[in-house]
PAGU-479579 format. One line per field, with one value per residue (C-alpha): residue number from 1; residue in one letter; x, y, z. Coordinates in pm, 1 decimal, always signed. Example, Ala and Ser with C-alpha at 12.3 -4.5 7.8 and 13.67 -1.06 7.14 Angstrom:
BEGIN
num	1_2
residu	A_S
xx	+1230.0_+1367.0
yy	-450.0_-106.0
zz	+780.0_+714.0
! end
This chain:
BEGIN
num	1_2_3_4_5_6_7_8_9_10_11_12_13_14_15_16_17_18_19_20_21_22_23_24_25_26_27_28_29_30_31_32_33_34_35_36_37_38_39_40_41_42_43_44_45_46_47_48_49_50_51_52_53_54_55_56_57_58_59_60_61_62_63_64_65_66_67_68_69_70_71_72_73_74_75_76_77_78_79_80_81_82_83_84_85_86_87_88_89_90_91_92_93_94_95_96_97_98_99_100_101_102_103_104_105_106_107_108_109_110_111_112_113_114_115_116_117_118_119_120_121_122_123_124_125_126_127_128_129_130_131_132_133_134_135_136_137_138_139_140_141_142_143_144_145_146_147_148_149_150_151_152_153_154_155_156_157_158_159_160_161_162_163_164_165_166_167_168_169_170_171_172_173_174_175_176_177_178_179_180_181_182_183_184_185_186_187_188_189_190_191_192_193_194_195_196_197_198_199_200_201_202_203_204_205_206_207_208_209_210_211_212_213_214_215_216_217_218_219_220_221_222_223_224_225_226_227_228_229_230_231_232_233_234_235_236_237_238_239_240_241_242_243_244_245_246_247_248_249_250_251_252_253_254_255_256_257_258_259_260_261_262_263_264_265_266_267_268_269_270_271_272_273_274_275_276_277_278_279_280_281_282_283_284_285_286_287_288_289_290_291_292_293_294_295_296_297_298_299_300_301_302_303_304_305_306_307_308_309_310_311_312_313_314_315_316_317_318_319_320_321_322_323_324_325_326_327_328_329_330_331_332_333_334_335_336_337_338_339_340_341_342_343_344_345_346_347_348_349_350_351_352_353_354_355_356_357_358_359_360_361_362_363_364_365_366_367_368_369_370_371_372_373_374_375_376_377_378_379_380_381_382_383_384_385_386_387_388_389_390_391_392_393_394_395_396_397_398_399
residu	X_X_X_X_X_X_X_X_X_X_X_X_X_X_X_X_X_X_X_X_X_X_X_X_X_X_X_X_X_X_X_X_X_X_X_X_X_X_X_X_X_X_X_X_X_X_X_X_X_X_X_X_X_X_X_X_X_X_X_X_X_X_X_X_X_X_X_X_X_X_X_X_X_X_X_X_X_X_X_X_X_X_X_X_X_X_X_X_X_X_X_X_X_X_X_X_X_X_X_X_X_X_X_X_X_X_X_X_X_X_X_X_X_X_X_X_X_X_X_X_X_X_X_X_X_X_X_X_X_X_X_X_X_X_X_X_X_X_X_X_X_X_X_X_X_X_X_X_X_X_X_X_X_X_X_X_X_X_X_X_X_X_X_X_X_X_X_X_X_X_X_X_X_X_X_X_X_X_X_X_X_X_X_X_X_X_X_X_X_X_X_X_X_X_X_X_X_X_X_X_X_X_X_X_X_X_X_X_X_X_X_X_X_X_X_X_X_X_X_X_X_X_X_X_X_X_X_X_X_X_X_X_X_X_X_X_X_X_X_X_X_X_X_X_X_X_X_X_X_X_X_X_X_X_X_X_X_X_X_X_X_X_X_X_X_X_X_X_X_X_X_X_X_X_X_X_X_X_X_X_X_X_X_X_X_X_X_X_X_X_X_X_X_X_X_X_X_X_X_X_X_X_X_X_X_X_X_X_X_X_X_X_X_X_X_X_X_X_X_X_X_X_X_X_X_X_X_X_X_X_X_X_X_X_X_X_X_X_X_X_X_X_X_X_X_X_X_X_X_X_X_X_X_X_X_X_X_X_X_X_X_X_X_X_X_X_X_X_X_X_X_X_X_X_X_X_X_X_X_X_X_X_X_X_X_X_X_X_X_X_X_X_X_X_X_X_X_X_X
xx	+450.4_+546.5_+291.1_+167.2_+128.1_-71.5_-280.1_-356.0_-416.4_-694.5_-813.3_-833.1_-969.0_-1283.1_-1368.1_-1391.4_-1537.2_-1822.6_-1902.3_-1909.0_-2177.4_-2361.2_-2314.2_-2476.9_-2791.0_-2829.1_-2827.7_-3071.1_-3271.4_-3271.5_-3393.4_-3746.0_-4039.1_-3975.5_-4061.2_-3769.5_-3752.4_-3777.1_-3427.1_-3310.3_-3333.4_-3211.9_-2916.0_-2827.7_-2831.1_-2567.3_-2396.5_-2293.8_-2253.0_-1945.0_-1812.6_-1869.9_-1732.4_-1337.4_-1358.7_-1531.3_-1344.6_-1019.0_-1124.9_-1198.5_-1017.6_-703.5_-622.1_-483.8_-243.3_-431.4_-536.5_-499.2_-197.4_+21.0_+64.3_-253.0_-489.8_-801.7_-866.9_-775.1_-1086.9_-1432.3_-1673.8_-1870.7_-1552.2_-1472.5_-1813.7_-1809.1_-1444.8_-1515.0_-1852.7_-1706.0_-1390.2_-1582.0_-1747.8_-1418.5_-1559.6_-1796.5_-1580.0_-1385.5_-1601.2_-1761.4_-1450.4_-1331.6_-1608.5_-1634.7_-1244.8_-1273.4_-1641.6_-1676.5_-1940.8_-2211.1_-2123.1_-2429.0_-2244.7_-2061.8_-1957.0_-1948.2_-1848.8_-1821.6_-1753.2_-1693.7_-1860.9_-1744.1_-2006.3_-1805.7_-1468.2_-1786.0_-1862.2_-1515.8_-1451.6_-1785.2_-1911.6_-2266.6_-2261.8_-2012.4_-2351.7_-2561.8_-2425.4_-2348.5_-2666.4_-2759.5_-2498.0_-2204.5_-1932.9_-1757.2_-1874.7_-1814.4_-1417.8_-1443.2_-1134.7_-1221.4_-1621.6_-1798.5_-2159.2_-2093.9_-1900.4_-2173.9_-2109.5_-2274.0_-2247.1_-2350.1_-2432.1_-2472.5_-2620.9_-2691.0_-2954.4_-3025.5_-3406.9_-3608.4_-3817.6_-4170.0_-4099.3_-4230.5_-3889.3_-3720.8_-3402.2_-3234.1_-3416.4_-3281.3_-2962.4_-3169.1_-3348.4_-3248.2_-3367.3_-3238.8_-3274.5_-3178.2_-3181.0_-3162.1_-3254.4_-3247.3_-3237.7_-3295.2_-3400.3_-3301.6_-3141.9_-2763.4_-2661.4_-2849.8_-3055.6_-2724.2_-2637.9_-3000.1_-2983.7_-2675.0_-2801.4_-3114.4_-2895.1_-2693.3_-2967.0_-3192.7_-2840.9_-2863.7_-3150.3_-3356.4_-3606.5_-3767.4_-3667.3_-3694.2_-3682.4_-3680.0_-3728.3_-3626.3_-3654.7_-3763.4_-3643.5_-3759.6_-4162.3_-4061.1_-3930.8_-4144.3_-4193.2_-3810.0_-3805.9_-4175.1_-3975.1_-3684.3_-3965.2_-4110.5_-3852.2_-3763.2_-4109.8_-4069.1_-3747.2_-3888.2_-4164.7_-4078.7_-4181.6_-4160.8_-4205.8_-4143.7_-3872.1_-3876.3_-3795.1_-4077.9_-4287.2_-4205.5_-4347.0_-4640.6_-4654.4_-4949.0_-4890.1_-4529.7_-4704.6_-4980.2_-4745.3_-4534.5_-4809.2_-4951.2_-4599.1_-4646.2_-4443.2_-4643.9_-4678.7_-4584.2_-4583.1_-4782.3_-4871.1_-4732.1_-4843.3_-4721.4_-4567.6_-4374.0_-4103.8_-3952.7_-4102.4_-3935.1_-4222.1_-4167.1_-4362.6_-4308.2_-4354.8_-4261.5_-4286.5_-4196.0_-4198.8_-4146.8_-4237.2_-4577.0_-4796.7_-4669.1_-4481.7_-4736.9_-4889.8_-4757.1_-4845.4_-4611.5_-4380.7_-4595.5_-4390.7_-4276.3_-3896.4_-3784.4_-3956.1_-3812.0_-3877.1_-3837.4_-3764.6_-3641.1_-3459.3_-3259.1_-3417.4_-3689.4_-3428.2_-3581.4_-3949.6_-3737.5_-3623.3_-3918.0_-4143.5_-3889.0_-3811.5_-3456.1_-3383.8_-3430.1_-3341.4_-3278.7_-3088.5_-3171.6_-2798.2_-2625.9_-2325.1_-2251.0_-2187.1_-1837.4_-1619.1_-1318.2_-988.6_-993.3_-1238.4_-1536.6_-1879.1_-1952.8_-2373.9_-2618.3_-2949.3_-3026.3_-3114.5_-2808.3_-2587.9_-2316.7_-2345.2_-2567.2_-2413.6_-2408.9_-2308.9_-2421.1_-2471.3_-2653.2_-2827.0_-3009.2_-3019.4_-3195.6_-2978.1_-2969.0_-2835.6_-2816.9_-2743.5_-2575.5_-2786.6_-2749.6_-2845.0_-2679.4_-2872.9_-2562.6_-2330.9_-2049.1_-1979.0_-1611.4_-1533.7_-1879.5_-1914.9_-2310.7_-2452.6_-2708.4_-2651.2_-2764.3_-2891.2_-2863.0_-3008.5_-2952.3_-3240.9
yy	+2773.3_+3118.4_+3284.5_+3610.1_+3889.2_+4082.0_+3793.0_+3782.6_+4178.5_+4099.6_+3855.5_+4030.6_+4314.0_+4089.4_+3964.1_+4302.4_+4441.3_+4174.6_+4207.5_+4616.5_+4528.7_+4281.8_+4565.9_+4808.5_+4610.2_+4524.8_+4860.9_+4967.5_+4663.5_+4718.0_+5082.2_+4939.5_+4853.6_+4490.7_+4239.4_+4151.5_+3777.9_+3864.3_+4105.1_+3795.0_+3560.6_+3836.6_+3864.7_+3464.5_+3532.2_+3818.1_+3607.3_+3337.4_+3579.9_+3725.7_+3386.0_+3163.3_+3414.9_+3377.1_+3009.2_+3042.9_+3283.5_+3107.2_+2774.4_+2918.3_+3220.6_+3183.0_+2786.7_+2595.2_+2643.1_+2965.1_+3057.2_+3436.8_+3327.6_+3150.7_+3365.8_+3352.3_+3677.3_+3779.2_+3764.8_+3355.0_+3333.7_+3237.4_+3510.2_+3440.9_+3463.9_+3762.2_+3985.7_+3824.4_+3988.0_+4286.4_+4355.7_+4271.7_+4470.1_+4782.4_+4727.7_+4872.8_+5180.6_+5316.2_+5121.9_+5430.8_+5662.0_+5617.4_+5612.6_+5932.0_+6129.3_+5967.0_+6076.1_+6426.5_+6502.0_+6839.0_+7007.2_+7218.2_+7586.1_+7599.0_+7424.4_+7675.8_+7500.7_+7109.8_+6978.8_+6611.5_+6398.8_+6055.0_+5850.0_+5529.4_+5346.4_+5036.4_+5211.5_+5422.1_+5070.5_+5037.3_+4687.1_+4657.5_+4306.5_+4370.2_+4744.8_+4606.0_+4321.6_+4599.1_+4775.5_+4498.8_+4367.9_+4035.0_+3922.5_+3761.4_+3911.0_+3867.1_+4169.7_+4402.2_+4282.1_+4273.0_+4476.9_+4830.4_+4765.5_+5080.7_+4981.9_+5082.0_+5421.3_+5672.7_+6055.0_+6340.6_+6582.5_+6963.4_+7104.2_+7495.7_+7554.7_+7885.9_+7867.6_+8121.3_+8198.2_+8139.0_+8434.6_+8455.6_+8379.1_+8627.2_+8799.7_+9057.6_+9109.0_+9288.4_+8999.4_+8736.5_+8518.5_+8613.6_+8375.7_+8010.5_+7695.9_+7367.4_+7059.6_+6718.3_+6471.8_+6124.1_+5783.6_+5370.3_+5306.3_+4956.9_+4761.5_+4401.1_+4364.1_+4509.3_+4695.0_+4660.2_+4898.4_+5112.6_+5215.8_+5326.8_+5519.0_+5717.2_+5782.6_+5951.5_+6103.2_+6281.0_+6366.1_+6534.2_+6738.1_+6912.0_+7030.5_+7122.5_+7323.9_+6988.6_+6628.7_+6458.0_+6081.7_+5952.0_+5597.2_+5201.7_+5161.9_+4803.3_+4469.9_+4312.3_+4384.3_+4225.2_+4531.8_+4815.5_+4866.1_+4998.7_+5243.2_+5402.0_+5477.2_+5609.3_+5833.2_+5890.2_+6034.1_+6257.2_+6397.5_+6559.3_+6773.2_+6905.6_+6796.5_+6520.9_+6448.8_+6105.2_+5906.1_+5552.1_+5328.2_+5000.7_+4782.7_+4937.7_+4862.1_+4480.0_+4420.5_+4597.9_+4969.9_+5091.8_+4956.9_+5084.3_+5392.3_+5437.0_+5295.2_+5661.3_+5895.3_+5799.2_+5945.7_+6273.7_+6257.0_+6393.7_+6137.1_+6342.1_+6062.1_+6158.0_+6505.2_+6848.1_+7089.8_+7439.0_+7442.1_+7768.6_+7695.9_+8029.7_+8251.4_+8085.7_+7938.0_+7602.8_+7391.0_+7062.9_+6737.9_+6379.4_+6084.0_+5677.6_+5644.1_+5406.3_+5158.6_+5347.9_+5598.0_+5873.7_+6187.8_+6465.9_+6735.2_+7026.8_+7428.2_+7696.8_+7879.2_+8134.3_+8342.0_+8033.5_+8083.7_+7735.4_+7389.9_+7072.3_+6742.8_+6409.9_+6141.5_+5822.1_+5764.5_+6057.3_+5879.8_+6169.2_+6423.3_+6530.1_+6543.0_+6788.5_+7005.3_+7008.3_+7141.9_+7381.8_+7203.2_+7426.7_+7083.2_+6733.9_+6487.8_+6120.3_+5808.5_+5440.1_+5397.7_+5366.7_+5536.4_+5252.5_+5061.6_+4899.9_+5186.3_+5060.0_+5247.2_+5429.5_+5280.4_+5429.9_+5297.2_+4975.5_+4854.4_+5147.5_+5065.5_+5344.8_+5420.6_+5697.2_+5416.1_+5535.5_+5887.9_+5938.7_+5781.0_+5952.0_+6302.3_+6677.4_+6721.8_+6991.2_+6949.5_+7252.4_+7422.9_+7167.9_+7076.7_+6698.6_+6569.9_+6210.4_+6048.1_+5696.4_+5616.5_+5471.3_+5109.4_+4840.2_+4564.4_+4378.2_+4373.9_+4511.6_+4883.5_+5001.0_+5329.9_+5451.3_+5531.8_+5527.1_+5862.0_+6156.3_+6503.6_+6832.4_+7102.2_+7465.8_+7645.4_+7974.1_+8138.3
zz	-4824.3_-4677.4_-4431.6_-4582.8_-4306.1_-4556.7_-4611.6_-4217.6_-4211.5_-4509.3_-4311.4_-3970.0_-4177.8_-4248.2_-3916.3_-3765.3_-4034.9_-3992.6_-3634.4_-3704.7_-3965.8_-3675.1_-3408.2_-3652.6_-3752.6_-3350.9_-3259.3_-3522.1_-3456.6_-3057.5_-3114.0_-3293.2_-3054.1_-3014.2_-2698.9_-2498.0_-2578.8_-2922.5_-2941.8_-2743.3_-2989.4_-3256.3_-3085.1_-3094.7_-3463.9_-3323.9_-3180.4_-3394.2_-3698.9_-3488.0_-3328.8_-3622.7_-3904.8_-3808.9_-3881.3_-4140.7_-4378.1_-4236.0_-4357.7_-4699.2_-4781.6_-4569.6_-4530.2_-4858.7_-5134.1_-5283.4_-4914.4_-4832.3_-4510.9_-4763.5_-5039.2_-5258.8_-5335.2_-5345.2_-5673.9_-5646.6_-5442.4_-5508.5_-5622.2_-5359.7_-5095.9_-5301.5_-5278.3_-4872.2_-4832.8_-5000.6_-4795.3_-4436.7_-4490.2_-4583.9_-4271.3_-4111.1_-4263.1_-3977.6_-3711.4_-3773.4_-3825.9_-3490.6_-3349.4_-3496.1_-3394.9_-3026.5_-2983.3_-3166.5_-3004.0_-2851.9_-2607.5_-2749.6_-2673.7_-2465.5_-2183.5_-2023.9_-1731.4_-1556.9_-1237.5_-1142.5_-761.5_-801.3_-524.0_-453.9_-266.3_-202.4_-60.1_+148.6_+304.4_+418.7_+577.9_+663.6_+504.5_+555.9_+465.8_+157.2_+69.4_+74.2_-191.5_-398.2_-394.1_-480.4_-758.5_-652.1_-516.6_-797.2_-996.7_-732.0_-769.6_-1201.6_-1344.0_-1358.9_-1331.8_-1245.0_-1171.4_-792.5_-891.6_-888.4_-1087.3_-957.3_-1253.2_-1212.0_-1611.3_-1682.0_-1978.8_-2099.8_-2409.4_-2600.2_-2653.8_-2960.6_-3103.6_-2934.5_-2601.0_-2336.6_-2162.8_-2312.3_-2409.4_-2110.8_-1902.5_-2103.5_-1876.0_-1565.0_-1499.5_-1418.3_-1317.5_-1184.6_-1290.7_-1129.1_-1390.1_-1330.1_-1557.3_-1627.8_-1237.4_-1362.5_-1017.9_-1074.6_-771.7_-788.7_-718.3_-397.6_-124.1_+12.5_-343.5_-424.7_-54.8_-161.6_-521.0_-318.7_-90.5_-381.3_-542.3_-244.3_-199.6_-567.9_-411.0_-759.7_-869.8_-1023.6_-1078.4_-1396.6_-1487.9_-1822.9_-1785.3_-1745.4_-1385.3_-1338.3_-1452.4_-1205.3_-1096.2_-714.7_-691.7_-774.7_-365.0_-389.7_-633.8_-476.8_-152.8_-408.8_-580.4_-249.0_-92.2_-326.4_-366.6_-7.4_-179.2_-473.4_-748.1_-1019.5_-1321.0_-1538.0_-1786.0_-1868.9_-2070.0_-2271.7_-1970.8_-1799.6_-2113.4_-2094.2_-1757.0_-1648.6_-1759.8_-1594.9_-1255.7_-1268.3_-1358.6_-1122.3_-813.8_-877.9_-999.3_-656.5_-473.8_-601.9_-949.3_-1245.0_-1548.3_-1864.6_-2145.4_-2445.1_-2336.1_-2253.3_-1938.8_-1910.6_-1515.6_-1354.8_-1138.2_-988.0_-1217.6_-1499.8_-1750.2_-1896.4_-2157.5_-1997.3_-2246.8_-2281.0_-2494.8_-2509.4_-2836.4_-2993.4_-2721.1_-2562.4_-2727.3_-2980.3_-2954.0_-2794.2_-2978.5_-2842.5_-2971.1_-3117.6_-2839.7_-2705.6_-2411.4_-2233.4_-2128.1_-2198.1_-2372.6_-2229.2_-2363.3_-2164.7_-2388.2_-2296.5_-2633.6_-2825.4_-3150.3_-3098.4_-3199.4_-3514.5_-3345.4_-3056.7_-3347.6_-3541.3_-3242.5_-3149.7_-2803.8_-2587.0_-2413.7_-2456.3_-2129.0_-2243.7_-2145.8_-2288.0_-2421.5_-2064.9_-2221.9_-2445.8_-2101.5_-2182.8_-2384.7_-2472.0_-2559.0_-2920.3_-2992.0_-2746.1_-2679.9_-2951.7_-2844.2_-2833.5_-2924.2_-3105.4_-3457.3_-3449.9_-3317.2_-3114.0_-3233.9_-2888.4_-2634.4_-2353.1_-2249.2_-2412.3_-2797.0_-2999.8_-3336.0_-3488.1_-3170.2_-2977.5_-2688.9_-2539.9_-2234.9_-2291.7_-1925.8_-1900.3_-1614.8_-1306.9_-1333.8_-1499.1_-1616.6_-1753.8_-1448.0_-1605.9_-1669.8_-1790.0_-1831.8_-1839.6_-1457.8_-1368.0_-1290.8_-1192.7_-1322.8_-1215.9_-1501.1_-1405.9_-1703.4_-1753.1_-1961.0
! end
């Protein structure tokens, strides 16, 4: 029997197809307001639907006289091979899709400008061993010396954004690009213990030197509830450089929301989930609103613009971008999707849990004139980031 190279290219074809399809429904699924042990045991199902497959359509559809590597077609399969061929190789379909648009993505006009340091915290601890532990945390060594891994390679961004005003707010037009406001934006801290305590101090450090009108944070900032005493003095100390406001993420949600809550309200940080306050920083007048949906609460209730200069919505999912639009929100600060975490070549960012899959990353976007900074964050629950550097971004709106 000759080995058919178009026969392997079907089946190839098929297994990639199929995990797409997985990595599609676990996205989705991961994006619904579901318990952590429960997307656990979804993802087993994950799992073995991408591992087992291969074998699988090999044993049947490639292997033996009428076998797809030696010579035989489709059409001398099974029906049921057939329709199981047919389905997993049009998964290939949004494979490149997503990849098309991740490669050929552009920045909203609104951005006008963006600056970016790189801070490596582990070449910052030099030789020291103890310094190097510190900011490594507690996980072995052995993630801090991964291939390319990022977790420990913070980016301080600086974002200027000029938006353009919607009718019925109060400046006119010769005021209008006057006024601006800065805001340090930072998300999905993720305390489980690594990185560790030197990390954290430099991420606090960067941040206190963007000196901002406000800080925002848009959720996940424990995994573990030990500790919650860490990321008080984190919230603590950045209440003495300007005010912050916060709400809370699905991780949060899965241990105990309300004392995670409470323990930052009480640093100074104003809890904005579910509701919307009207704050002036500056002179510049800001309807100020957030939301956990779908994991805590519902999306606020929030009136008409009336003369504020800009409405800014904390979200800790970009799934709210049609509620954003629809309550004719300037700005919507997000995170959740960590930048896809692991973005490989071509390809780009793969697991997203959100019900816009990849489309929402990580990084600027605009839809209907709502513009969304979606950060990748600066934890890293899975120890692994690759090309998807952690980081904290500065916003300097122009108004």
């Amino acid at each position: 029997m000759t080995f058919s190279i178009s026969g392997l290219a079907i089946l190839a074809l098929a297994c990639i197809g199929n995990a797409e399809l997985w990595v599609i429904f676990i996205n989705r699924h991961h994006a619904q307001r579901y318990r952590h042990d429960e997307l656990l045991r979804v993802r087993r199902f994950h799992d073995v639907g991408i591992l087992c497959f291969p074998p699988f359509i090999l044993a049947y559809a490639g292997l033996g006289e009428q076998g797809l590597l030696y010579g035989g077609h489709i059409s001398d399969q099974s029906a049921a091979i057939q329709g199981i061929l047919l389905i997993t190789i049009l998964g290939v379909v949004p494979l490149i899709g997503s990849s098309l648009r991740w490669n050929f993505r552009s920045s909203p006009v609104q951005l006008v400008a963006t600056d970016s340091e790189h801070i490596d915290c582990l070449a910052l601890a030099g030789s020291d061993e103890e310094k190097r532990q510190q900011v490594i945390g507690e996980a072995d060594s052995v993630f801090a010396s991964f291939p390319r891994n990022q977790i420990y390679q913070l980016e301080s961004n600086r974002k200027q954004l000029r938006l353009s005003q919607r009718s019925g707010k109060a400046s006119p037009d010769a005021d209008r690009g006057k006024k601006r406001l800065k805001v340090a934006h930072f998300t999905d801290v993720h305390f489980v213990g690594t990185p560790g305590p030197e990390f954290h101090r430099i991420v606090i450090q960067q941040l206190s030197d963007m000196k901002p009108d406000l800080f925002v944070f848009t959720g996940d900032l424990l995994d573990e509830a030990r500790l919650l005493p860490a990321a008080v003095d984190m919230f603590q100390k950045l209440a003495e450089v300007a005010p912050g406001y916060f709400i809370l993420g699905n991780h949060d949600w899965n241990l105990q929301p309300d004392e995670i809550r409470n323990a930052i309200a009480a640093t100074g940080w104003v809890d904005v989930s579910e509701r919307a306050e009207e704050v002036e920083f500056d002179g510049v007048r800001v309807l100020l609103a957030g939301t956990e949906a779908p994991w805590m609460g519902v999306n606020p209730a929030v009136s008409p613009p009336s003369g504020e200069d800009l409405r800014l919505l904390l979200s800790h999912a970009p799934d709210q971008r049609d509620y954003a639009v629809a309550n004719d929100f300037d700005l919507m600060l997000c995170g959740h999707n960590h930048g896809g975490q692991v973005v490989l070549p071509i390809i780009g960012p793969v697991y997203t849990p959100s019900i816009y899959g990849v489309q929402y990353a990580g990084g600027m976007f605009e839809h209907k004139g709502l513009v969304m900074h979606v950060s990748r964050g600066v934890g890293a629950k899975d120890l692994l980031r690759w090309n998807c550097r952690p980081e904290i971004t500065l916003l300097e709106v122009e108004i």
